[in-house]
C-alpha positions as CSV (number, residue, x, y, z in Angstrom):
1,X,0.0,0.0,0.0
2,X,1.5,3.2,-0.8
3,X,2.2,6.2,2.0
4,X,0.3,9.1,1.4
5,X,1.1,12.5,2.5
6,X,-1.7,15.6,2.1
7,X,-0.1,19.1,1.7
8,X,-1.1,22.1,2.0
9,X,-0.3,24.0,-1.3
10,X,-0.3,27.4,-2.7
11,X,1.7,26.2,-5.9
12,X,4.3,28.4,-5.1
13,X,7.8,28.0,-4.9
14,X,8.2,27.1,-1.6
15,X,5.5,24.4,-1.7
16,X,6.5,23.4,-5.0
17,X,9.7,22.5,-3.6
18,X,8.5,20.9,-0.3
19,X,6.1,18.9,-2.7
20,X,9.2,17.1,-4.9
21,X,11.0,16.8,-1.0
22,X,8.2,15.2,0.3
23,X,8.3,12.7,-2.7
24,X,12.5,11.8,-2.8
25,X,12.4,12.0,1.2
26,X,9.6,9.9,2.4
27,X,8.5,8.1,-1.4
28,X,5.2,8.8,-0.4
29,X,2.4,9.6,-3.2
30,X,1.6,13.5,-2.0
31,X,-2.0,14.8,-2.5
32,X,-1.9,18.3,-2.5
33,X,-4.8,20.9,-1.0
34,X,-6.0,24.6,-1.3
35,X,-8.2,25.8,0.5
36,X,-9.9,29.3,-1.0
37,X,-10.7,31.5,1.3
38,X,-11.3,34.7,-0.7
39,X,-7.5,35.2,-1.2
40,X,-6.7,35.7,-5.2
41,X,-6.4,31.8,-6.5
42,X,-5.0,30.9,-9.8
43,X,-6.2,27.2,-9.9
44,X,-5.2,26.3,-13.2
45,X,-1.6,27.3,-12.5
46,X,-2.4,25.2,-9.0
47,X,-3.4,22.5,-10.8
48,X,-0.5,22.5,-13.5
49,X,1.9,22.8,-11.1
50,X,1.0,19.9,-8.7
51,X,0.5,17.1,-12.3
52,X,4.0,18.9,-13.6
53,X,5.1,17.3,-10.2
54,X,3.5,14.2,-10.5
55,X,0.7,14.8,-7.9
56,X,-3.0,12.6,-8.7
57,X,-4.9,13.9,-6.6
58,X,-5.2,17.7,-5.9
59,X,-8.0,19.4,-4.0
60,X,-9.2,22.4,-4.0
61,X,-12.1,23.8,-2.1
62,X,-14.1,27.2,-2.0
63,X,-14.8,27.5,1.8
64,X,-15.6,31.5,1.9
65,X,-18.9,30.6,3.6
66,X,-17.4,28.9,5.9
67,X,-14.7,31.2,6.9
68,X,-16.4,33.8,7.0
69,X,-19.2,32.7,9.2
70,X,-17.6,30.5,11.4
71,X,-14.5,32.4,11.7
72,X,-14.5,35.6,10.8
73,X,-17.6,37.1,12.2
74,X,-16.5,35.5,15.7
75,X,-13.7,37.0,15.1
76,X,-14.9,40.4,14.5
77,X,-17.3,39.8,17.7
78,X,-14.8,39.3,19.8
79,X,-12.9,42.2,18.9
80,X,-9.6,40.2,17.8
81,X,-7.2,42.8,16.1
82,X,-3.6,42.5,16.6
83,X,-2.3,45.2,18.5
84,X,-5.0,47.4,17.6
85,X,-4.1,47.9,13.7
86,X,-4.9,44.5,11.8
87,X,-7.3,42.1,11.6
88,X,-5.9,38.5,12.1
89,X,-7.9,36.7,8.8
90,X,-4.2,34.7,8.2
91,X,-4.2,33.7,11.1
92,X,-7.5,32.6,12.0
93,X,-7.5,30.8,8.4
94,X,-4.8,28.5,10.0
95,X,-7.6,26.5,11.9
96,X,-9.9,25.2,9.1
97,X,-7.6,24.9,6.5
98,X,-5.7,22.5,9.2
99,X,-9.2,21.0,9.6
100,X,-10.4,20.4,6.3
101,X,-6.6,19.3,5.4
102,X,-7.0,16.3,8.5
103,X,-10.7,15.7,6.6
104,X,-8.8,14.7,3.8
105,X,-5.7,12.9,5.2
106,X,-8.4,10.3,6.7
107,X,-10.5,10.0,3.7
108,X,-7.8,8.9,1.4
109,X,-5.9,7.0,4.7
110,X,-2.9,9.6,4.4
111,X,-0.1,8.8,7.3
112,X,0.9,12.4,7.2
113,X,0.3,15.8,6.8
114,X,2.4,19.0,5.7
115,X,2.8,22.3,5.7
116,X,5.3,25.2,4.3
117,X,5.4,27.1,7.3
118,X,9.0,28.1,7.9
119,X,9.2,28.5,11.5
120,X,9.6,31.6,12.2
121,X,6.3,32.8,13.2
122,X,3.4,31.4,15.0
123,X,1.5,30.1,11.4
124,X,3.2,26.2,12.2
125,X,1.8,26.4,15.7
126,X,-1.5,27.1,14.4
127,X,-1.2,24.3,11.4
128,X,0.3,21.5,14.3
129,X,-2.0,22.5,17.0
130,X,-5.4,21.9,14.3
131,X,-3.7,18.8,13.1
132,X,-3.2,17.1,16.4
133,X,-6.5,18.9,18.1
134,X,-8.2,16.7,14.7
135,X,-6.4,13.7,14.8
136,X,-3.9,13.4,17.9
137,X,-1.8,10.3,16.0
138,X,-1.0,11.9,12.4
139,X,2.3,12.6,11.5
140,X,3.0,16.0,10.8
141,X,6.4,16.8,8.7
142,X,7.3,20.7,9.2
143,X,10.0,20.5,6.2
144,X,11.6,24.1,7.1
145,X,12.4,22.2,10.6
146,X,13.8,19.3,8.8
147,X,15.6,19.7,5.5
148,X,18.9,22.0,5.1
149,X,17.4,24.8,3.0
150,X,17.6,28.2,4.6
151,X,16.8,30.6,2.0
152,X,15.1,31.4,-1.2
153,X,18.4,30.8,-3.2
154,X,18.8,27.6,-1.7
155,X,14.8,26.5,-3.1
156,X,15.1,28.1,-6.5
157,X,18.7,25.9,-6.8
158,X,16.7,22.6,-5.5
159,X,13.8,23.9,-8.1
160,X,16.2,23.9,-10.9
161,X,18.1,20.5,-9.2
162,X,14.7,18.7,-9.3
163,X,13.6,19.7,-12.8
């Protein structure tokens, strides 16, 4: 039976790349997901990117509803702007995509999930603490913890490395 990892996947660069890691680290098949939550989506290019890359299986969902009513009204209730200047839509995103991401790892039977997160802030936190709140036993690989890329020049040269 082949391992199965779910991603969560803007088809950028830096998920791109953790995409082809995830494969030649863990020879896993690697389902990628994007969640659209009113952000500017290019699907197709989403899409292209992930079967350029050998992905089957990519998902994509429109959860604005959701957000929005479930998370952002709350959140607007409740008064929750960061230190008085910004709302905090990022980062109360982090919970459902992690949600819908562990709604997909157990349909398919996926061991794993990932993220691109890079550690320096507080959006892994918020990934790892909706994956394990969900399901308390899946594997979560945080590749910025893990591999020995540190910058953008160090992806782009893996990019080009890894066709």
């Amino acid at each position: 039976m082949t391992k199965k990892i779910v991603l969560a996947y803007s088809g950028g660069l830096d998920t791109s790349v953790i995409l082809k890691w995830l494969q030649n680290t863990y020879d896993a098949e690697i389902i990628t997901y994007t969640s659209n939550l009113g952000q500017e989506i290019n699907t197709k290019k989403i899409i292209t990117n992930a079967k350029n890359l050998g992905v089957k299986k990519t998902i994509i969902e429109d959860l604005q509803d959701i957000f929005v009513k479930d998370y952002v009204y709350p959140m607007l209730r409740g008064h929750a702007i960061y230190e008085g200047v910004y709302l905090l839509g990022t980062s109360i995103a982090r919970p459902l995509i992690a949600k819908r991401q562990i709604a997909i790892a157990k349909k398919f039977k996926a061991y794993a999930v990932s993220h691109g997160s890079t550690g320096k802030g507080n959006d892994q936190v918020r990934f790892e603490l909706g994956y394990h709140y969900f399901s308390p036993k899946i594997k979560v690989i945080a590749p910025w913890r893990l591999w020995k890329l540190k910058s953008r020049s160090d992806l782009i040269k893996y990019a080009k490395k890894h066709k």
